[in-house]
N, C-alpha and C positions, 0 to 999 in steps of 0.2 A: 681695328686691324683686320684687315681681309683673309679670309680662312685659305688653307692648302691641304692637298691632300699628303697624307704623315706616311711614309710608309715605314711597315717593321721589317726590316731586316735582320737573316740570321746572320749567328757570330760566326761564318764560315769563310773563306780567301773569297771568295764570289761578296759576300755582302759586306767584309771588309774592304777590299777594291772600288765596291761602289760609293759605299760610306767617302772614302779617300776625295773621291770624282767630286761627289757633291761640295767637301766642302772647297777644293780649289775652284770653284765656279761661286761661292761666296753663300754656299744654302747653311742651313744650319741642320747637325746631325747630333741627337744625345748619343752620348755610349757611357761604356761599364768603368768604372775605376774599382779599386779595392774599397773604396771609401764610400762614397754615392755614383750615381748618377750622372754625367756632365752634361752639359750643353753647351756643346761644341761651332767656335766657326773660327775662320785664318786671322789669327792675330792681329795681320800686318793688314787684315784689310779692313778700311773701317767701317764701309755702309756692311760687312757680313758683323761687325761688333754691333755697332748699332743698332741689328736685326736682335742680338739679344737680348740686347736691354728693353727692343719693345715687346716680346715675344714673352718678357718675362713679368714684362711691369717694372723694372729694377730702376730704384735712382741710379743717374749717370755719374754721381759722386762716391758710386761704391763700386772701388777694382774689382778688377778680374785678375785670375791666377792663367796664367800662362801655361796651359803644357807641353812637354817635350820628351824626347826620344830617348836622352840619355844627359849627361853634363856636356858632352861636347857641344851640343846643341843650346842648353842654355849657356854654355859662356859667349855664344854669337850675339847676346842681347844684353848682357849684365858683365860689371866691371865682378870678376871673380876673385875670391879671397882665401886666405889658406885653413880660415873656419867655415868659410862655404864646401871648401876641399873635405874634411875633415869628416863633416857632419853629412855631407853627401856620400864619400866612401863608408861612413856605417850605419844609411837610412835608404839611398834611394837605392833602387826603384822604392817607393814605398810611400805613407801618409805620411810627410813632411814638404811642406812648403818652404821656401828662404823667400825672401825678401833682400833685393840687392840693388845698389846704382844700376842706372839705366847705362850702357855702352853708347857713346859717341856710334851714329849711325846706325844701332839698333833695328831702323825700320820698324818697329813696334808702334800701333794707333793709339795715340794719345787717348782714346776713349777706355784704351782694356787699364788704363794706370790713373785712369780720372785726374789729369791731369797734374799726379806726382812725378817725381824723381827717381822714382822705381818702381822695380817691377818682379810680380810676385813669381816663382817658378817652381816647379812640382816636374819631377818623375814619377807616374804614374806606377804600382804593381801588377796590375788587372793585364792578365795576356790580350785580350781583347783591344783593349785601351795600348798596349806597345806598337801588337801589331800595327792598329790605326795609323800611331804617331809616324811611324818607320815610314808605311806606307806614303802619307802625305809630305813626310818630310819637314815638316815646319812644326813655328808655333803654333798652339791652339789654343784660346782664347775660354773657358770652361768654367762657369758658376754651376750653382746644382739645375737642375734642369728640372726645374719647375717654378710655379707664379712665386714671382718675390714675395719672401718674408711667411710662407707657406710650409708646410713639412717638406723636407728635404727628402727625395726619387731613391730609395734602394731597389727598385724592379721595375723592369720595362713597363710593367702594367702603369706603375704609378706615373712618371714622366706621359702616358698617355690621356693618363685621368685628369693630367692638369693642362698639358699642352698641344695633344691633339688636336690639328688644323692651323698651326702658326709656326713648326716646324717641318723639314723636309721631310726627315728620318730620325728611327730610334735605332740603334744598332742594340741586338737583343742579347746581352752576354747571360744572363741567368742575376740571382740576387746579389748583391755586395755581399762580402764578407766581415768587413771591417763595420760598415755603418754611421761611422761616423765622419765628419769632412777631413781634413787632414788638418796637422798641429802647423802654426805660423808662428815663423821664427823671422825677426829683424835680423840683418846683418850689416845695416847702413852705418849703423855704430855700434855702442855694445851691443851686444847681441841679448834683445828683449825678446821677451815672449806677448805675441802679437793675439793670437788664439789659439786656446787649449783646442787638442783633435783626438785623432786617434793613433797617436804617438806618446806617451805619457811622456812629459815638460823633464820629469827627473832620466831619463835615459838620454835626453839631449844633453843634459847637464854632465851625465859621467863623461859623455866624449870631449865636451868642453873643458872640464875639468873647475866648473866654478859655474854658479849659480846664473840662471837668466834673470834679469832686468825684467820687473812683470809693468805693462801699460797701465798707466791711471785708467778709472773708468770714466765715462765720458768725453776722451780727450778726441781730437780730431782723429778722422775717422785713415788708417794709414794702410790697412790694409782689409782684403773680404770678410765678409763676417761678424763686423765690427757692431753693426745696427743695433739697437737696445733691443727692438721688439723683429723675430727671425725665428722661423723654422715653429711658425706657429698653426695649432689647428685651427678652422673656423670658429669654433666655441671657446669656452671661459677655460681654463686652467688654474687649477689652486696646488702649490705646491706643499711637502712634508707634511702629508694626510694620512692618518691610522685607520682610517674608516672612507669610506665616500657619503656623502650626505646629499639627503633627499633627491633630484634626477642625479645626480653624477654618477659617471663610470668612474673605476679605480685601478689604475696602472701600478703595478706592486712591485717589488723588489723583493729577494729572500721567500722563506718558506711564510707565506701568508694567503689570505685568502683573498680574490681582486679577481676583476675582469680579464686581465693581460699582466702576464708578469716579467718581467725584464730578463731575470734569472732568479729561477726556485731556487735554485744551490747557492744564488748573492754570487756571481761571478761578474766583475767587473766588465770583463772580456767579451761575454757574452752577451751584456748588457747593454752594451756602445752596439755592439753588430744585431739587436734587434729593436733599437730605441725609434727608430722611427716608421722600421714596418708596425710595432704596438702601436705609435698614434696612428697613423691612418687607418687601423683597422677603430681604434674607439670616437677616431674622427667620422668616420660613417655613423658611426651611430646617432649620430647630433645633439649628444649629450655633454654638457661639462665633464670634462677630465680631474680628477683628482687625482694625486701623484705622491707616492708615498717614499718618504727619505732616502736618499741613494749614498753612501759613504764618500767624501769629498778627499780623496784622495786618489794618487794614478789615475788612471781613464776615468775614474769618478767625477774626476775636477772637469774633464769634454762634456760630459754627460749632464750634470749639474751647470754647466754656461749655456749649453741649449737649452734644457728647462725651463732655467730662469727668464732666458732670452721667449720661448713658450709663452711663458705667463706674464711678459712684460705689458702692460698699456699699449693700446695699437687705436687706430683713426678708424677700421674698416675692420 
């Protein structure tokens, strides 16, 4: 792929306007969510999707989540439901994704839905990230912005470290606060839990009022994030380690002793919103990561599917 020059843009009306410009001309611009990082291009256009998947390295058999402005915007693209209603009046703006039938006329590129029947959709929180959307007006087409299957972008620096020269712009909002990618919820039928995020699965469930539908593992891949091996550092990772042994570094949880700790106080919260600026700081070091046991419960459970998804078997 032939290099570009990246520019950083501030998150000011000047460099959100510009941000805008670019991608209606078909460039590809990252910006800020509450979650990560995106990388951003117009839904509806496909050689600007297409420009992601290569820019990313991404197989073209794994969706993209669509963003948008508000609900009104996503029901131009998806047959809406009265649990899409539901769960949208008490999560978005925010980390929750749906998952819905494609809408008769949609105009959505068969490339951002890899060829399903629907199509994933997110209200972003990050002021940054609304203003964008408002601006542009449309959908936007946004995986994490950086090389597939790699740590997942909470600061502009990092989207530079992996993709500088291959996209247009970075719009620079400052760190994410959330951390983690957003929770994916099916709503094609019962409403399954597609990927744990940074929504904890049981708050979805009070609104619902009855338990979600969890995916087999393994099963065909139905929406982002699915991959076995994802959001991985360059070196080895060994998970639920009390010590690091011989080179490893050790990413800790709780009051213990470790190179990077997620949260000395054991705060789930905080956990999810520093989980992947701690790998890429022990990913520089070119050391194996050892990782030491995270409580598999609420945001535990997002936390512990990237990990594992971390330390899974990988070709490269």
């Amino acid at each position: 792929m032939y290099r570009i020059e990246t520019t950083q843009l501030t998150a000011d009306a000047a460099g959100i306007a510009r941000a805008a410009e670019l991608l209606r001309v078909g460039e590809l611009v990252a910006f800020p969510t509450e979650t990560v990082y995106g990388l951003g291009g117009d839904a509806r256009n496909g050689r600007a999707v297409a420009a992601i998947y290569a820019a990313k390295g991404r197989p073209s058999f794994n969706p993209l989540i669509a963003h948008v402005a508000d609900a009104a915007m996503a029901r131009r693209h998806v047959i809406w439901t009265e649990q899409a209603d539901r769960l949208a009046a008490a999560f978005w703006p925010g980390p929750l994704t749906l998952v819905l039938p494609l809408r008769d006329g949609h105009g959505i590129s068969e490339l951002v839905t890899a060829g399903l029947d629907t199509l994933a959709v997110r209200v972003p929180a990050h002021p940054v990230a609304r203003a964008l959307l408002t601006d542009f007006d449309g959908p936007v087409a946004a995986p994490s912005a950086n090389p597939s299957g790699r740590i997942s972008p909470t600061t502009a620096a990092h989207v530079l470290a992996g993709l500088a020269g291959r996209i247009a712009a970075v719009l620079d909002g400052g760190p994410c606060g959330v951390g983690l990618e957003s929770t994916i919820v099916g709503l094609s039928g019962e409403p399954t839990l597609l990927r744990p995020g940074g929504l904890a699965a049981e708050e979805v469930e009070v609104v619902l009022g009855h338990p979600l539908l969890r995916q087999a593992e393994g099963g065909a891949i139905s929406a982002p994030g699915q991959l076995l091996s994802h959001y991985a550092p360059r070196g080895a990772v060994r998970l639920e380690a009390s010590e690091a042994r011989g080179n490893e570094v050790l990413l800790g949880f709780g009051p213990m002793e470790c190179d990077e700790n997620l949260s000395p106080a054991g705060d789930l919260a905080e956990a999810a919103a520093t989980l992947f600026a701690a790998l890429h700081r022990l990913d520089a070091t070119g050391r194996p990561i050892a990782v030491a046991p995270v409580p598999d419960h609420g945001l535990g459970v997002a936390i512990n599917d990237r990990l594992r998804r971390a330390a899974a078997p990988r070709d490269s």
